[in-house]
SEZA-440957 format. One record per atom (N, C-alpha, C, O, CB): residue number from 1; atom name; x, y, z. Coordinates in Angstrom, 1 decimal, always signed. Glycine has a CB too. Example, Ala and Ser with C-alpha at 12.3 -4.5 7.8 and 13.67 -1.06 7.14 Angstrom:
BEGIN
{resi:1 name:N u:+13.2 v:-5.7 w:+7.8}
{resi:1 name:CA u:+12.3 v:-4.5 w:+7.8}
{resi:1 name:C u:+13.2 v:-3.3 w:+7.8}
{resi:1 name:O u:+14.2 v:-3.3 w:+8.5}
{resi:1 name:CB u:+11.3 v:-4.5 w:+9.0}
{resi:2 name:N u:+12.8 v:-2.2 w:+7.1}
{resi:2 name:CA u:+13.7 v:-1.1 w:+7.1}
{resi:2 name:C u:+12.9 v:+0.0 w:+7.9}
{resi:2 name:O u:+13.4 v:+1.1 w:+8.0}
{resi:2 name:CB u:+14.1 v:-0.6 w:+5.7}
This chain:
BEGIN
{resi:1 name:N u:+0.8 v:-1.2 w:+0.0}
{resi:1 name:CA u:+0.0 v:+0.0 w:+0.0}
{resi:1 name:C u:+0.9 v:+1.2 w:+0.0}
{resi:1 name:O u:+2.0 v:+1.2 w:+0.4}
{resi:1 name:CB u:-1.0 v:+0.0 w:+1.2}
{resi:2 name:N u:+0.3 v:+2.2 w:-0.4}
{resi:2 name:CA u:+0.8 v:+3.3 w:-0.8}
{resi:2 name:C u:+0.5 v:+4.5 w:-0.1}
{resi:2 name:O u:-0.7 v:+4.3 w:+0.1}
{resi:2 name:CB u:+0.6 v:+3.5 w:-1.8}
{resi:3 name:N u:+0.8 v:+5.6 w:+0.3}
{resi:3 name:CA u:+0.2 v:+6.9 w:+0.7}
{resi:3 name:C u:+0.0 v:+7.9 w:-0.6}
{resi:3 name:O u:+0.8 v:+7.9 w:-1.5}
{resi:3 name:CB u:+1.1 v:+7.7 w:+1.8}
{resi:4 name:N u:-1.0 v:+8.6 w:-0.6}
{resi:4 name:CA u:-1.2 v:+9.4 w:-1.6}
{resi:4 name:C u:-1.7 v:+10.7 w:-1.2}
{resi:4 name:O u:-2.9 v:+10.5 w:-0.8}
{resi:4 name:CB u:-2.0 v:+8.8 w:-2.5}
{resi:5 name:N u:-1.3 v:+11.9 w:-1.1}
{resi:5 name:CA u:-1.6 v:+13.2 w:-0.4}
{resi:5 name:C u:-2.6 v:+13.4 w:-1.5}
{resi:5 name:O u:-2.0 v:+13.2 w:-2.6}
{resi:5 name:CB u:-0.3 v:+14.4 w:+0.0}
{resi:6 name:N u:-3.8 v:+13.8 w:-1.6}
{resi:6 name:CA u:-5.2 v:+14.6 w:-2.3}
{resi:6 name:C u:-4.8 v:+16.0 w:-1.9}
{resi:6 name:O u:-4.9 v:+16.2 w:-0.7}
{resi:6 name:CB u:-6.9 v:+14.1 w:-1.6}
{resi:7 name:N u:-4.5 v:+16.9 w:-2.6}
{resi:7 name:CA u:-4.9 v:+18.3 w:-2.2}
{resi:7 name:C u:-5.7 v:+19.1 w:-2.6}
{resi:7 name:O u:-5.4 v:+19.7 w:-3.6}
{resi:7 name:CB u:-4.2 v:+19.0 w:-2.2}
{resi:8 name:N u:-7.5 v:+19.4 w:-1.9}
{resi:8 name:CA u:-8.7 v:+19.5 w:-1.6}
{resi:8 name:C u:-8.6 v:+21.2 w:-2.9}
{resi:8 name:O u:-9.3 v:+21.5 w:-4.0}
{resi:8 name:CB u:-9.0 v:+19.5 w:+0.5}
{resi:9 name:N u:-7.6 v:+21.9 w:-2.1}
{resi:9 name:CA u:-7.7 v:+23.8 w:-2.1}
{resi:9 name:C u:-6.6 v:+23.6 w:-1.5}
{resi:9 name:O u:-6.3 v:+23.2 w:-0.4}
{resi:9 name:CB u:-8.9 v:+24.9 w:-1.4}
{resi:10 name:N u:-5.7 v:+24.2 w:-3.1}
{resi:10 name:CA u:-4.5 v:+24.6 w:-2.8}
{resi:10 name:C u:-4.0 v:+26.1 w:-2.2}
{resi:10 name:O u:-2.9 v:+26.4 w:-1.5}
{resi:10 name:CB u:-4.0 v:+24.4 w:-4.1}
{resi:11 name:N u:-5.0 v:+26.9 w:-2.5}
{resi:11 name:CA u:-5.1 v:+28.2 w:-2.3}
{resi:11 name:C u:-5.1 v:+28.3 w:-0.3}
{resi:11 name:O u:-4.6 v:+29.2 w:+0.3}
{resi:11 name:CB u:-6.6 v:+28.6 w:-3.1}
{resi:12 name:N u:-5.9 v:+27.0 w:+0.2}
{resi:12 name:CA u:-5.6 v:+26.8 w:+2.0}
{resi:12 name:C u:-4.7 v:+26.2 w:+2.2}
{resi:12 name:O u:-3.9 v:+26.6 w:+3.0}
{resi:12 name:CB u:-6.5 v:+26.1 w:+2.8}
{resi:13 name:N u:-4.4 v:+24.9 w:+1.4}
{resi:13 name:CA u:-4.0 v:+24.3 w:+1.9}
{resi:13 name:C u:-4.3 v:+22.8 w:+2.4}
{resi:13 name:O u:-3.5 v:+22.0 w:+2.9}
{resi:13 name:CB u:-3.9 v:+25.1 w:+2.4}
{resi:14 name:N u:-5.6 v:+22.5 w:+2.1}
{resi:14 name:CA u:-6.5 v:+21.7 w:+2.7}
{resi:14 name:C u:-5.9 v:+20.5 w:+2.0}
{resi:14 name:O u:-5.3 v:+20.8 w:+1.0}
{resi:14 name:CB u:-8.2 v:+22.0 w:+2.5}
{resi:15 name:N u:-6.0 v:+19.1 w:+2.4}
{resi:15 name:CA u:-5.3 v:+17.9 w:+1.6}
{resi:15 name:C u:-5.7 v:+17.0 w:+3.1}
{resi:15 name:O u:-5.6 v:+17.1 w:+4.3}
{resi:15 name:CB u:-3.2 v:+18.0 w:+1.0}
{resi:16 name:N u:-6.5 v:+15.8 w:+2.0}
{resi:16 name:CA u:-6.8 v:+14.3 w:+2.6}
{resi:16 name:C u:-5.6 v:+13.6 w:+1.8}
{resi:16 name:O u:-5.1 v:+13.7 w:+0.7}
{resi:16 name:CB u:-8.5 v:+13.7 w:+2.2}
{resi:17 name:N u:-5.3 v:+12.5 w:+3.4}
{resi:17 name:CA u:-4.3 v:+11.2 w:+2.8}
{resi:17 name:C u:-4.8 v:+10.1 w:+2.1}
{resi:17 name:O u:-6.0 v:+10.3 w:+1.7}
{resi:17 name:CB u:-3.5 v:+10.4 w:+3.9}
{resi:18 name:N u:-4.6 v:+9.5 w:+1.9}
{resi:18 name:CA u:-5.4 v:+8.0 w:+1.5}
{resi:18 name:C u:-4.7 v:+7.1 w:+1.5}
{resi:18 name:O u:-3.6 v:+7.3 w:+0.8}
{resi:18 name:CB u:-6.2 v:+7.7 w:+0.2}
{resi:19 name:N u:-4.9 v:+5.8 w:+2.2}
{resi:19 name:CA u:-3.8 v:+4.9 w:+1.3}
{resi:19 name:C u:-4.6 v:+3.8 w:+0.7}
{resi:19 name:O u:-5.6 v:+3.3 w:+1.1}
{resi:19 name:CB u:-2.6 v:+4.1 w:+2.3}
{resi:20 name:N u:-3.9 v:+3.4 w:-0.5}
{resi:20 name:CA u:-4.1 v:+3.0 w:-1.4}
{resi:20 name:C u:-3.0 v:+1.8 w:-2.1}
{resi:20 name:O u:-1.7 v:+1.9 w:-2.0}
{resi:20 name:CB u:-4.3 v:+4.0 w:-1.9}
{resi:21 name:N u:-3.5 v:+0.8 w:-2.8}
{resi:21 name:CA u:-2.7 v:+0.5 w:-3.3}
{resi:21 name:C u:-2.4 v:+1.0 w:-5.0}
{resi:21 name:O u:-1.6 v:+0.6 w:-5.9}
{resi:21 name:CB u:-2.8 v:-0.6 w:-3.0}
{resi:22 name:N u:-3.2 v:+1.8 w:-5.0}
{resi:22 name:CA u:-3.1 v:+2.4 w:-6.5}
{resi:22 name:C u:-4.5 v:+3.4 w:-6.9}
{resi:22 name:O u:-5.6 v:+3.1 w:-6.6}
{resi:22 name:CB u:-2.9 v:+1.0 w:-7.6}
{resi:23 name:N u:-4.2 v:+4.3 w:-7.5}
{resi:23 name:CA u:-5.5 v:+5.1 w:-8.0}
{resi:23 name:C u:-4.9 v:+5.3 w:-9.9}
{resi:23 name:O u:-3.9 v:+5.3 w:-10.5}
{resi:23 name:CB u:-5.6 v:+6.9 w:-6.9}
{resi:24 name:N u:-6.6 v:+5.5 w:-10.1}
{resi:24 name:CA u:-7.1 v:+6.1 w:-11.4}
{resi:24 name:C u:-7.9 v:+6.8 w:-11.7}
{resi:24 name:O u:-9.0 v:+6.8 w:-11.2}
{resi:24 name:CB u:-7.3 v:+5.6 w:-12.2}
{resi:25 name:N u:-7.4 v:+7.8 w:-13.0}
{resi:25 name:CA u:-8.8 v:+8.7 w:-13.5}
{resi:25 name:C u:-9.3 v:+8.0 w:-14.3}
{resi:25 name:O u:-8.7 v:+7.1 w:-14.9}
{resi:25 name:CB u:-8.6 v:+10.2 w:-14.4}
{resi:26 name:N u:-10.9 v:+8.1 w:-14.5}
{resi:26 name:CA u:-12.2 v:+7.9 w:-14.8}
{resi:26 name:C u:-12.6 v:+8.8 w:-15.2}
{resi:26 name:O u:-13.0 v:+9.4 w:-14.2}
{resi:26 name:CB u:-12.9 v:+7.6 w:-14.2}
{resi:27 name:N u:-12.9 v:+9.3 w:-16.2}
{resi:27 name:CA u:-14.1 v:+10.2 w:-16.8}
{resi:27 name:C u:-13.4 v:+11.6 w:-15.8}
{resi:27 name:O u:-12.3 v:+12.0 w:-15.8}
{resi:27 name:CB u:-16.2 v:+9.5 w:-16.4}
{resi:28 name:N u:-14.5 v:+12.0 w:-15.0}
{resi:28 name:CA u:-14.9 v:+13.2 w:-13.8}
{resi:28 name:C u:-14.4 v:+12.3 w:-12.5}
{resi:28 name:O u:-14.8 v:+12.9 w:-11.6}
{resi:28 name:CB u:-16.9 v:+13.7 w:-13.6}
{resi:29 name:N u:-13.7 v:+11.2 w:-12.1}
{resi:29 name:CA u:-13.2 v:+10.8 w:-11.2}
{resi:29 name:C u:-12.5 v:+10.4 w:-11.0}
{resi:29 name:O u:-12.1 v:+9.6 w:-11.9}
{resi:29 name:CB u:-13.5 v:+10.5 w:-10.9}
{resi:30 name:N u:-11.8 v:+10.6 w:-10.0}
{resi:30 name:CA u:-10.1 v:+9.7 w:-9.2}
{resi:30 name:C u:-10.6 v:+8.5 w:-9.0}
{resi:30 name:O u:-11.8 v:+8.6 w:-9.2}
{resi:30 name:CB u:-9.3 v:+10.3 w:-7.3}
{resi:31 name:N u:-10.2 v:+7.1 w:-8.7}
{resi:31 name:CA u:-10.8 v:+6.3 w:-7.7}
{resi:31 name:C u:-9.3 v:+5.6 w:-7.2}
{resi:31 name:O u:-8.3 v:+5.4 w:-7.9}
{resi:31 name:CB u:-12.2 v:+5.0 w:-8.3}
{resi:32 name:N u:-9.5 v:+5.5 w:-5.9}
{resi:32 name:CA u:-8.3 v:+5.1 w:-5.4}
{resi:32 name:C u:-8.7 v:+3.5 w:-5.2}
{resi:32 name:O u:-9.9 v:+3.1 w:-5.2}
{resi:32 name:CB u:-7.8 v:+6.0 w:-4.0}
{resi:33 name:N u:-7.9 v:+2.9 w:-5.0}
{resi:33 name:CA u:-7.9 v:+1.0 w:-4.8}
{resi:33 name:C u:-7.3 v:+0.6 w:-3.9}
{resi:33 name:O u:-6.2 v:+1.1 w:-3.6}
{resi:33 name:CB u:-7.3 v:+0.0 w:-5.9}
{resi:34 name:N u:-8.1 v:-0.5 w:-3.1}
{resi:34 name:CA u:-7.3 v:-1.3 w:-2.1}
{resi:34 name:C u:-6.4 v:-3.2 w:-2.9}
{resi:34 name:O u:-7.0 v:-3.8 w:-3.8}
{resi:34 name:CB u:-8.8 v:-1.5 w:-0.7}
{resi:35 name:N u:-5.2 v:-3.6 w:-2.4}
{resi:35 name:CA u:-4.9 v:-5.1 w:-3.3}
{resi:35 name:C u:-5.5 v:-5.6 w:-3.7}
{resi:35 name:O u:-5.1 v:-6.5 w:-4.5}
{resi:35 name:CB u:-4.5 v:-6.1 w:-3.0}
{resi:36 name:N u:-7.1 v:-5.6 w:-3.5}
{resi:36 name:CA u:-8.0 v:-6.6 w:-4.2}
{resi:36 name:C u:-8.9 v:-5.9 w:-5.0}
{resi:36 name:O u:-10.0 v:-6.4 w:-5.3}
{resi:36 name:CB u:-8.8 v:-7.5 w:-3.2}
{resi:37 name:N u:-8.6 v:-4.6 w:-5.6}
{resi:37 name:CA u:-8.8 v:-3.9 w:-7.0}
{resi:37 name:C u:-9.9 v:-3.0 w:-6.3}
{resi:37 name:O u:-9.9 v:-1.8 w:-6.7}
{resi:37 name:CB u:-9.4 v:-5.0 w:-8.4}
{resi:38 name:N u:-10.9 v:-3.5 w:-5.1}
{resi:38 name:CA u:-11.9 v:-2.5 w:-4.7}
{resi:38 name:C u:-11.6 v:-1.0 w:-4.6}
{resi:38 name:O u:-10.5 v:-0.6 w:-4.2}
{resi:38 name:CB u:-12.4 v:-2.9 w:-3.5}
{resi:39 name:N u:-12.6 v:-0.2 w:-4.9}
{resi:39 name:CA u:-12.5 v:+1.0 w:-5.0}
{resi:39 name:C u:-12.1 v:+1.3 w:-2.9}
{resi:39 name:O u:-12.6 v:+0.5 w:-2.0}
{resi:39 name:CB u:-14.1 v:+1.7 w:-5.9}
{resi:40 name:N u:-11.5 v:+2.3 w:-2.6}
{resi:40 name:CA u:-11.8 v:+2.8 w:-1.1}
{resi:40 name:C u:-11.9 v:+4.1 w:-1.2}
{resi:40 name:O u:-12.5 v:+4.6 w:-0.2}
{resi:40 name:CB u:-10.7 v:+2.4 w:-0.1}
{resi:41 name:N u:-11.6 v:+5.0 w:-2.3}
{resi:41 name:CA u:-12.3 v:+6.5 w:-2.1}
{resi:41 name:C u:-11.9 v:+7.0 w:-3.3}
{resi:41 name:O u:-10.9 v:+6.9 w:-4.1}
{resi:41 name:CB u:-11.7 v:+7.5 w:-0.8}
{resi:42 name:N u:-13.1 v:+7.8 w:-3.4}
{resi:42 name:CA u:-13.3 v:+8.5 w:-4.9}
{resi:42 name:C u:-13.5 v:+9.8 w:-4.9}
{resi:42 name:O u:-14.1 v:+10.3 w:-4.0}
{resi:42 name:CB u:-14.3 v:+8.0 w:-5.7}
{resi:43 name:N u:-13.1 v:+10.5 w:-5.7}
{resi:43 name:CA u:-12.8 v:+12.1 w:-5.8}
{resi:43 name:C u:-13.3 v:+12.6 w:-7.3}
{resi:43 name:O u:-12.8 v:+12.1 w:-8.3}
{resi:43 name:CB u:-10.9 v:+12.5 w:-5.7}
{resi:44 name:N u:-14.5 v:+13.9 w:-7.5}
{resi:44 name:CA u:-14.6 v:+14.4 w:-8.5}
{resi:44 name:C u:-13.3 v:+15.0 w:-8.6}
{resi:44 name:O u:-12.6 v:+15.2 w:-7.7}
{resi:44 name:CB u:-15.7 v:+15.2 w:-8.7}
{resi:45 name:N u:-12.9 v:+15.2 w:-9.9}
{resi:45 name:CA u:-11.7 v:+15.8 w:-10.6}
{resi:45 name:C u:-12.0 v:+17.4 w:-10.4}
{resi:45 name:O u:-11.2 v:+18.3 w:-10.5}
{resi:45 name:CB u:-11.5 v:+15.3 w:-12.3}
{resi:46 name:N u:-13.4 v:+17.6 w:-10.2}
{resi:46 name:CA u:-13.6 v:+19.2 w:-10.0}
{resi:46 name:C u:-12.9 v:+20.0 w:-8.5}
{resi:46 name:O u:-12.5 v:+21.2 w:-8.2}
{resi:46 name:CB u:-15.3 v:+19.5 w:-10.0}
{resi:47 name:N u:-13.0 v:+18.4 w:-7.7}
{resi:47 name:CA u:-12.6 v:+18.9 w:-6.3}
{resi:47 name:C u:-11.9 v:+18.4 w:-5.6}
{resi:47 name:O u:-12.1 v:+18.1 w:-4.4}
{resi:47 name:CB u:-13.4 v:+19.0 w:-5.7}
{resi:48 name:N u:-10.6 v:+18.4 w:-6.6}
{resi:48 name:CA u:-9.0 v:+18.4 w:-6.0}
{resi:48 name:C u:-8.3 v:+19.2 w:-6.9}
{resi:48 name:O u:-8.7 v:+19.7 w:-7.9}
{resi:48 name:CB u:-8.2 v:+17.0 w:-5.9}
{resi:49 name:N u:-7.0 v:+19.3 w:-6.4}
{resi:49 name:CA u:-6.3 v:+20.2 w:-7.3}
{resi:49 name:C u:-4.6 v:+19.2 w:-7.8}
{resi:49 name:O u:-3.9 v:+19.5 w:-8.7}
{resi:49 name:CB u:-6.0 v:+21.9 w:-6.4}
{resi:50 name:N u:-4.6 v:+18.2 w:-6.9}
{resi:50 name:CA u:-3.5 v:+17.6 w:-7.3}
{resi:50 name:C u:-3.4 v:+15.9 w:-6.5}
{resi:50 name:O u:-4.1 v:+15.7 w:-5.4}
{resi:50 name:CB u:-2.2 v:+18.7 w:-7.1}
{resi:51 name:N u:-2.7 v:+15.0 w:-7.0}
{resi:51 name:CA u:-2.5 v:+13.6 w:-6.1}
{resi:51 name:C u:-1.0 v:+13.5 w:-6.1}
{resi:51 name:O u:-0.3 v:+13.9 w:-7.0}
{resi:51 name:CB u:-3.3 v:+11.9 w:-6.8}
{resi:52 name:N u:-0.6 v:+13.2 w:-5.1}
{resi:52 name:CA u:+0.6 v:+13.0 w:-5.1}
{resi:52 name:C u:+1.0 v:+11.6 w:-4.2}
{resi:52 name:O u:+0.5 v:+11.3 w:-3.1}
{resi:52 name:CB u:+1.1 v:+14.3 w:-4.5}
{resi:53 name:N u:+2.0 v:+10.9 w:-4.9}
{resi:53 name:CA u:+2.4 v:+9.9 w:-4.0}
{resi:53 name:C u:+3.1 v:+10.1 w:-2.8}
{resi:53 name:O u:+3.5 v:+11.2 w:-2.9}
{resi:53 name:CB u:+3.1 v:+9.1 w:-4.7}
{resi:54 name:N u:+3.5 v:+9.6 w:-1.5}
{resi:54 name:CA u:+3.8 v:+10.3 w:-0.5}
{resi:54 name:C u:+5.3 v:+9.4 w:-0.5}
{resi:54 name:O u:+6.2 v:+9.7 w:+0.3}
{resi:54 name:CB u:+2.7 v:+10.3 w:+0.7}
């Protein structure tokens, strides 16, 4: 598994972690994955500003 910093509003500052073992864009969405491919959290692309591996 992986850490992945979400940053929400770059302009605050604001950023959720997630861990993951891997994420992808979709259309209008992030979805992040746990080893057994399941999604564990998903993000419109309108409302983040960047993903970063940690």
């Amino acid at each position: 598994m992986a850490t992945f910093k979400v940053t929400i509003n770059p302009l605050t500052g604001s950023s959720e972690t997630v861990e993951a073992e891997d994420y992808s864009i979709q259309g209008s969405f992030a979805q992040f994955f746990d080893a057994e491919g399941n999604v564990i959290a998903s993000y419109n692309t309108n409302s983040f500003a960047s993903i970063v591996k940690q």
